[in-house]
C-alpha positions in Angstrom: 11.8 -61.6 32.7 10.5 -60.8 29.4 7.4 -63.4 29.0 5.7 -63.0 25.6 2.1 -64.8 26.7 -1.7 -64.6 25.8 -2.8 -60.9 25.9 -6.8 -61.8 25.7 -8.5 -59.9 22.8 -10.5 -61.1 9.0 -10.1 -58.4 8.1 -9.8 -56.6 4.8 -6.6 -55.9 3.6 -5.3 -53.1 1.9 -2.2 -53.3 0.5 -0.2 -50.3 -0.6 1.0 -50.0 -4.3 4.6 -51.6 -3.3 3.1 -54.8 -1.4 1.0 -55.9 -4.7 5.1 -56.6 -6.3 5.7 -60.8 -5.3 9.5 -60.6 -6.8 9.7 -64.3 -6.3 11.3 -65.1 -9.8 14.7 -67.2 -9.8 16.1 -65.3 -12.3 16.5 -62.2 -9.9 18.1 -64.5 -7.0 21.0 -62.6 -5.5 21.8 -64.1 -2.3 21.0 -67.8 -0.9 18.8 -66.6 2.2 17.1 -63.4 3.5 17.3 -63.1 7.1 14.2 -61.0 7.9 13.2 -60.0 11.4 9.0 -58.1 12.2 10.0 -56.7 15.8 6.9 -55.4 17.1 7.7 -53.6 20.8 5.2 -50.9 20.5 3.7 -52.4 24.0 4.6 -54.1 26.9 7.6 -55.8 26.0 9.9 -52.7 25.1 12.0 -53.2 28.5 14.6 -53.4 30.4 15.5 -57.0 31.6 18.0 -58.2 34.1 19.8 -54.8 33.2 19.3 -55.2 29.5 16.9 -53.2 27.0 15.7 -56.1 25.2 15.1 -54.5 22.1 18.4 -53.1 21.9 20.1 -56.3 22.9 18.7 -58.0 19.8 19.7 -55.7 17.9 23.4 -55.3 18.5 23.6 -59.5 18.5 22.3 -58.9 14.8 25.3 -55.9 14.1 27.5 -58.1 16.1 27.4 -60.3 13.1 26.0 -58.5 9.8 24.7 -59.1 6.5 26.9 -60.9 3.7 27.2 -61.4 0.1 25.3 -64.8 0.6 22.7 -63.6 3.6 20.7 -60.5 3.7 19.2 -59.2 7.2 16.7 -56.7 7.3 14.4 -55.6 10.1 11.0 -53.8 11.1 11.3 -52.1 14.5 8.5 -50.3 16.0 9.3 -49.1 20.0 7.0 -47.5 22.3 8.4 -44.6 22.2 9.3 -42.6 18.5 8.4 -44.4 14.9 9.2 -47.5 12.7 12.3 -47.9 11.4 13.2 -50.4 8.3 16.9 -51.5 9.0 19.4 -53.3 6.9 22.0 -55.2 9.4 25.2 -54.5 8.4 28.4 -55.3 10.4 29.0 -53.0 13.6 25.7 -50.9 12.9 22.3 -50.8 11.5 21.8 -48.8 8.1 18.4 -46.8 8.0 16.4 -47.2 4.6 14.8 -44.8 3.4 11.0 -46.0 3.0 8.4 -43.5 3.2 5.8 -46.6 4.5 8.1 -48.0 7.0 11.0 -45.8 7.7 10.8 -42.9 10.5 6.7 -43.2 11.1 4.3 -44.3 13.3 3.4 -47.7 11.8 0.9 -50.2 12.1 2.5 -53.5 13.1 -0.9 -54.8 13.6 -1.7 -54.3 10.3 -1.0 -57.1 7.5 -0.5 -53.9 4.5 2.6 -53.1 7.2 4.0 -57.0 6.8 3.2 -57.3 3.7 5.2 -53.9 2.6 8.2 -54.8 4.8 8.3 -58.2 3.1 8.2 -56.9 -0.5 10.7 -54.6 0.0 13.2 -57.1 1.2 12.7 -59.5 -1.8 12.8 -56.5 -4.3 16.0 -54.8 -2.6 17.9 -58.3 -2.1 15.7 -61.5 -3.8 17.6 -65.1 -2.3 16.6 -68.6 -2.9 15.7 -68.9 0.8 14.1 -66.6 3.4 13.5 -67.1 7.4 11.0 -64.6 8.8 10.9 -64.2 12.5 8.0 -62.2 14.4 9.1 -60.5 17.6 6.3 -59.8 19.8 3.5 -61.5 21.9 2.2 -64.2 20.9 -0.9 -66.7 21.5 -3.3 -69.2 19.3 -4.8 -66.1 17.6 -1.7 -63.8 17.0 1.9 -62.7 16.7 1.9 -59.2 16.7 0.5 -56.7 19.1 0.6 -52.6 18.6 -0.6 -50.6 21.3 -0.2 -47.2 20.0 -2.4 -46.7 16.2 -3.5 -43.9 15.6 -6.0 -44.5 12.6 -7.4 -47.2 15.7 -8.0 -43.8 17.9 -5.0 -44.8 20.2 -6.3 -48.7 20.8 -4.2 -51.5 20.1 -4.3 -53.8 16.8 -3.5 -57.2 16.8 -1.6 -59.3 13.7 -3.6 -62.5 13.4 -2.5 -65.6 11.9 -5.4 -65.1 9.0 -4.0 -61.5 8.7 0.1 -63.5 8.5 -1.4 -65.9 5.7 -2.7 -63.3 3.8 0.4 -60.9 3.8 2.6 -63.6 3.1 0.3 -65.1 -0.3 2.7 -65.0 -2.9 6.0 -64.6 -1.2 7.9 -67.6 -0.9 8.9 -67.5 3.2 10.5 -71.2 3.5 11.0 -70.6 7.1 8.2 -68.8 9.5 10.0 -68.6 13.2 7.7 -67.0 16.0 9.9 -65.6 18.9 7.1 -65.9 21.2 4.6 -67.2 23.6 1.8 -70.2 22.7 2.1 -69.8 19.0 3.3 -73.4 18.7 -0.2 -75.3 18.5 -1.4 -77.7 15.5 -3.8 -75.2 14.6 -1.4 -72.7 13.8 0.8 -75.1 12.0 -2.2 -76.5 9.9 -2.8 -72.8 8.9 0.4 -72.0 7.8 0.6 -75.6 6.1 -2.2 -75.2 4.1 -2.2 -71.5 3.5 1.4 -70.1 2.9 4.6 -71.9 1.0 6.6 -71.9 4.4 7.8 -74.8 4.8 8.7 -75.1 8.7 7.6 -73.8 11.6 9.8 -72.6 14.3 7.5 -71.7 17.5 7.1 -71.9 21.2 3.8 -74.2 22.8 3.9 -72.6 25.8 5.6 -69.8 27.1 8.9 -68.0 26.2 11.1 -66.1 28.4 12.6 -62.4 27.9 15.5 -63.9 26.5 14.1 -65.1 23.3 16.7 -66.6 20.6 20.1 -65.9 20.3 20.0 -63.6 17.1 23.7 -63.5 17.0 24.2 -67.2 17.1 21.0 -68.1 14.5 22.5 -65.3 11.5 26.1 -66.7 12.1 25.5 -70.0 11.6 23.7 -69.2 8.4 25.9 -66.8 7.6 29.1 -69.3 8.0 26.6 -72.1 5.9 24.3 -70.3 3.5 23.8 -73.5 1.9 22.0 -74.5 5.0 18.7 -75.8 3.6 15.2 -74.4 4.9 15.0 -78.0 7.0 18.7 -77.4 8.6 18.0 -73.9 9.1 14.8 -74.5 11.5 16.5 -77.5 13.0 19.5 -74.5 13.6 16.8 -72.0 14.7 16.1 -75.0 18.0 19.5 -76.1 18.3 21.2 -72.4 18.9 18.4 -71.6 21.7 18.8 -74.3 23.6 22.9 -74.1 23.4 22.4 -70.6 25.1 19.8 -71.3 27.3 21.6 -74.2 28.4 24.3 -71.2 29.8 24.4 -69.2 32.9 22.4 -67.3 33.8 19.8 -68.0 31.0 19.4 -71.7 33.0 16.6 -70.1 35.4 14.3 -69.2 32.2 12.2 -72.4 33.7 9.6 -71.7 31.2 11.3 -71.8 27.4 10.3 -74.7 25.2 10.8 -74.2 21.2 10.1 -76.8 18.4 10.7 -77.1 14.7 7.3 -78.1 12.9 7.4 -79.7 9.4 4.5 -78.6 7.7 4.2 -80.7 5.1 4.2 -83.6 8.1 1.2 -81.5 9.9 -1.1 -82.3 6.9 -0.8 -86.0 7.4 -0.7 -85.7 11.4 -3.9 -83.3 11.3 -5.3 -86.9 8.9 -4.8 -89.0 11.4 -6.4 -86.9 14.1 -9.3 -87.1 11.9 -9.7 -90.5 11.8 -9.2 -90.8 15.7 -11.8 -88.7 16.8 -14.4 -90.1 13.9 -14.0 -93.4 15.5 -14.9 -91.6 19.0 -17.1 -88.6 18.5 -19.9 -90.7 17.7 -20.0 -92.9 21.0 -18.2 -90.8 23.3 -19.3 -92.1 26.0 -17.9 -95.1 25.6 -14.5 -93.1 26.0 -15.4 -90.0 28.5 -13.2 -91.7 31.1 -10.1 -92.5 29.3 -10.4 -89.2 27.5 -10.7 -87.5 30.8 -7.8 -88.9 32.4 -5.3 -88.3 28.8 -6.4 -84.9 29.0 -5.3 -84.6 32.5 -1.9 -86.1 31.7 -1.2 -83.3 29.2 -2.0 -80.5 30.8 1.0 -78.6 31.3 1.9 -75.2 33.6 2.7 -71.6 32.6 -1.1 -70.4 31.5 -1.6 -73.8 29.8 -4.7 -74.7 31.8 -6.0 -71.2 31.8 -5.6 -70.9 27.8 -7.3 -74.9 27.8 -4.2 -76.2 25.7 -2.7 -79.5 26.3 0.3 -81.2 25.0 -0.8 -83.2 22.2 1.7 -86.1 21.8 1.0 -86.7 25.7 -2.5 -86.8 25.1 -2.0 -89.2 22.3 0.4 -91.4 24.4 -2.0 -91.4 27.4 -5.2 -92.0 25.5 -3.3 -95.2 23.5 -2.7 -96.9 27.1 -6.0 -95.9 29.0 -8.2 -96.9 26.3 -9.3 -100.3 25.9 -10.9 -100.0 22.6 -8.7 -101.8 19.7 -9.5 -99.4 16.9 -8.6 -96.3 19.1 -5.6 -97.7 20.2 -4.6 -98.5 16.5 -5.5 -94.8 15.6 -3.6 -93.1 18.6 -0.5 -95.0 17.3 -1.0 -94.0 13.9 -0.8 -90.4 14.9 1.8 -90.8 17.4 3.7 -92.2 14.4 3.0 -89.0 11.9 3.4 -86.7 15.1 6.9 -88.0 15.3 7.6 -86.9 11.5 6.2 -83.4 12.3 8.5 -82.2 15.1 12.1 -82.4 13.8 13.6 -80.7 16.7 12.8 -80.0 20.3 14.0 -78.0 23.0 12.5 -77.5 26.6 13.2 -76.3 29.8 14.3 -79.6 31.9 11.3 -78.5 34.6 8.9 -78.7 31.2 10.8 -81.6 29.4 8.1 -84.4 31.0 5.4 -82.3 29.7 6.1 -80.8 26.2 6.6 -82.7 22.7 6.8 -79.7 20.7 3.5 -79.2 19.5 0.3 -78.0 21.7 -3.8 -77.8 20.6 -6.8 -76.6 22.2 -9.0 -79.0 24.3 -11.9 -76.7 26.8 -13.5 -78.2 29.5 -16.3 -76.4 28.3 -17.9 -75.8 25.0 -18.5 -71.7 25.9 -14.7 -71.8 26.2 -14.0 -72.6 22.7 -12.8 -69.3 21.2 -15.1 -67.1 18.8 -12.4 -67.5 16.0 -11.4 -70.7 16.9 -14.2 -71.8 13.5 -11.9 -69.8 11.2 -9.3 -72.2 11.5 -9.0 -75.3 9.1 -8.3 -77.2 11.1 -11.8 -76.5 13.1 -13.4 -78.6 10.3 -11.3 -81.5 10.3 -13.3 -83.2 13.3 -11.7 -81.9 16.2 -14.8 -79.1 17.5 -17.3 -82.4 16.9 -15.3 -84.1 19.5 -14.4 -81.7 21.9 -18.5 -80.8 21.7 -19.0 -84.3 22.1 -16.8 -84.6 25.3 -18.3 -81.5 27.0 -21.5 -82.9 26.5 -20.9 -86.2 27.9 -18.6 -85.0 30.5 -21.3 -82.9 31.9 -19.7 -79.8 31.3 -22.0 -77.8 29.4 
């Protein structure tokens, strides 16, 4: 089983002379969607699965289908063993380009110059109205790209991190930002990307993700058959084409999938309304430790969850609007129940996860030492949620 989960671990960035080019101009608008896939196996996940190199597999679902007039696929692979290779998807077979940044050498996938240069070259070779980007890789609440292998890193492995993604992408008009991966599906991820890029969807898993991943053949036909699809249908697609195959044999025993669509223009107002919840609490906590407490306990789910301190948050919202008996909190957990349902426009889980997932996870320690180094660099860090979490520990009697 190919499970893409934490692996426990700003920086400047240095963009080659081909990155600094944002070709995002409407006059040089070829096709209506780029189809662009960052698939980073230079680690642990360049396997063989149930009798299948997953790598491979991927990438034949992709030739199995093609590129069209109307929607352009392009991918960054990087394997364990041998270099990088830059690959337009044609039908039947996988044209090499010949890039002397990110064709047939030992790249950084780690490093946001790499995604930034694969990027630019796909909106300069083939500019579209639309473009999906999907990273491929291990994923968690701090990244969604591991290498193992860089050499300018004397052999150690780099990490892509969600500040590194933001900055890449600044520019670049990305519309839909997909993360075939573990954990990457938490508010503070989506408030990044809200806030900081132009995508406007989300596609991502809150807990874990099996070896099987989405079905690449299924995701570029559909657009490929409705390249009018809008960035919104597209994302909704994205959902809807994974759970139709992991619905199938044998994929039914992946017991651990769950994938949501995330409007991020929705997770502004959501992240609002969490604001106002926890400043009505954070300064008397301990006139809601209790029914905190038992809401948190209620949304914990399994599959690294607890170990990674994440809960669901709708069920946390739900749970904490019935145990409290304050007015005013109640009031502002349905207020945010309400925006959370705007935000995810498309769920699918596993049926032994479908009680315990809503599509959208965030951090919540037991502890305040628990709270990650980086977790401060996120926006949404300063939007009230650290005072309360602080404020719980403390009255909890956990620090």
């Amino acid at each position: 089983m190919r499970t893409r989960g934490v692996v426990i671990g700003i920086v400047a960035l240095c963009m080659v002379s081909s990155a600094l080019l944002v070709p995002n101009a409407s006059s040089q608008v070829g096709s209506k969607w780029l189809y662009l896939l960052y698939l980073d196996a230079d680690n642990s996940l360049d396997v063989k699965a149930n009798n299948v190199w997953v790598v491979q597999d991927d990438l034949d679902e992709l030739t199995s289908v093609g590129s069209t007039d109307d929607v352009v696929c392009y991918v960054l692979v990087d394997r364990v063993a041998g270099p990088a290779n830059l690959l337009k998807i044609e039908k039947g077979h996988a044209e090499e380009i010949a890039n002397p940044d990110l064709n047939d050498v030992e790249v950084n996938m780690g490093d946001p110059a790499t995604l930034r240069s694969f990027v630019s070259y796909a909106f300069t070779a083939s500019p579209a109205e639309n473009a999906l980007l999907v990273f491929w890789d291990h994923g968690s609440l701090r990244y969604v790209a591991s290498d193992d292998h860089v050499a300018a890193n004397n052999g150690n492995k780099d990490v892509l991190t969600h500040f590194e993604v933001v900055q890449a992408l600044d520019g670049f008009s990305i519309d839909v930002i997909a993360a075939d991966e573990c954990n990457v599906g938490q508010i503070e991820v989506a408030y990044e990307y809200a806030l900081h890029t132009q995508a406007q969807y989300l596609v991502a898993a809150e807990t874990y993700t099996g070896w099987r991943g989405f079905p690449y053949d299924a995701t570029l036909r559909a657009l490929t058959e409705n390249p009018d699809m809008t960035p919104r249908e597209a994302a909704i697609m994205m959902v809807d084409q994974t759970q139709l195959l992991l619905n199938q044999p044998p994929y039914m025993s992946e017991r651990i999938n769950s994938h949501a669509a995330i409007d991020l223009a929705k997770v502004v107002e959501l992240v609002g309304s969490l604001k106002n919840l926890t400043g009505i609490m954070a300064p008397d906590i301990g006139n809601y430790t209790n029914a905190i407490a038992r809401a948190r306990g209620n949304a914990q789910y399994c599959y690294g969850a607890n170990a990674g301190n994440r809960i669901d948050l709708c069920t946390f919202l739900r749970s904490l609007s019935v145990k409290t008996t304050d007015a005013d909190v109640r009031t502002a957990c349905n207020a945010a129940l309400e925006d959370f349902g705007k935000t995810v426009i498309a769920l699918h889980a596993a049926k032994t996860l479908s009680h315990m997932l809503s599509g959208l996870g965030i951090t919540f320690v037991n502890h305040k030492n628990e709270l990650p180094s980086y977790y401060s660099d996120f926006a949404f860090a300063g939007q009230g949620w650290v005072d309360f979490e602080l404020a719980y520990c403390a009255a909890h009697g956990s620090v």
